[in-house]
C-alpha positions as CSV (number, residue, x, y, z in Angstrom):
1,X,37.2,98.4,148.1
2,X,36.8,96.3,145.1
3,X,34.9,93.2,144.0
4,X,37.4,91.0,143.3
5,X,41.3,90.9,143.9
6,X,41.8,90.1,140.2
7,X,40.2,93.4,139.3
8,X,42.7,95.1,141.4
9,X,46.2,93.7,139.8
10,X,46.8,91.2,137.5
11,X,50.2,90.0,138.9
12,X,51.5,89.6,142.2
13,X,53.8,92.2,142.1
14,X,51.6,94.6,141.0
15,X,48.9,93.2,144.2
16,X,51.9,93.1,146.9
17,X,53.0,96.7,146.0
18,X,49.4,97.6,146.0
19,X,48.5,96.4,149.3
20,X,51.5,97.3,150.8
21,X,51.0,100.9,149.8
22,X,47.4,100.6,151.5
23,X,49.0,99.4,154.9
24,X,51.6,102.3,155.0
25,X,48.6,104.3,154.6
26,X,46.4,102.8,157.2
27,X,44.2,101.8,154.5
28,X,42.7,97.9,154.8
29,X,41.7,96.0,151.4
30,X,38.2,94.9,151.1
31,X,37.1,92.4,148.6
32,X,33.3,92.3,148.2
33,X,33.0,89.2,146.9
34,X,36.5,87.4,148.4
35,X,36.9,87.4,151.8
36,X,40.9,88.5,152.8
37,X,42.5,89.6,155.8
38,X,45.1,91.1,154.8
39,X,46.6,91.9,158.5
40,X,46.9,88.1,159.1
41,X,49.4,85.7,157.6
42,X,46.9,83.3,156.8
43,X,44.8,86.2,154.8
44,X,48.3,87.5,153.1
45,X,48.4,84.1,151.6
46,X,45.4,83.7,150.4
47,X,45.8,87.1,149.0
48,X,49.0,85.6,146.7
49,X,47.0,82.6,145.6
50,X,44.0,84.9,144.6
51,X,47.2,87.2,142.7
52,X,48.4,83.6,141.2
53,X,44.8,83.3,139.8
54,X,44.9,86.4,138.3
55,X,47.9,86.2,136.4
56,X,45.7,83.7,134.4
């Protein structure tokens, strides 16, 4: 769990390996303050326009 997906990564490399370390471990990302689905398509590209942001 974290607030904000730019206080997780600040690329998208850095988020996509993340988050694809917390799927092989049956972990889901929450974002207090960002809603993302990270199990749908929709909510794994919102996820890479939050990591654009955050490059920033």
């Amino acid at each position: 769990m974290v607030t904000r997906v730019d206080r997780l990564a600040r690329s998208i490399r850095d988020l996509q390996d993340t988050v694809y370390t917390l799927n092989q471990r049956g972990i889901t990302l929450r974002a207090t303050e960002q809603p993302v689905d990270t199990r749908s398509a929709a909510g794994k590209a919102f996820l890479d326009m939050l990591g654009v942001f955050a490059e920033f």
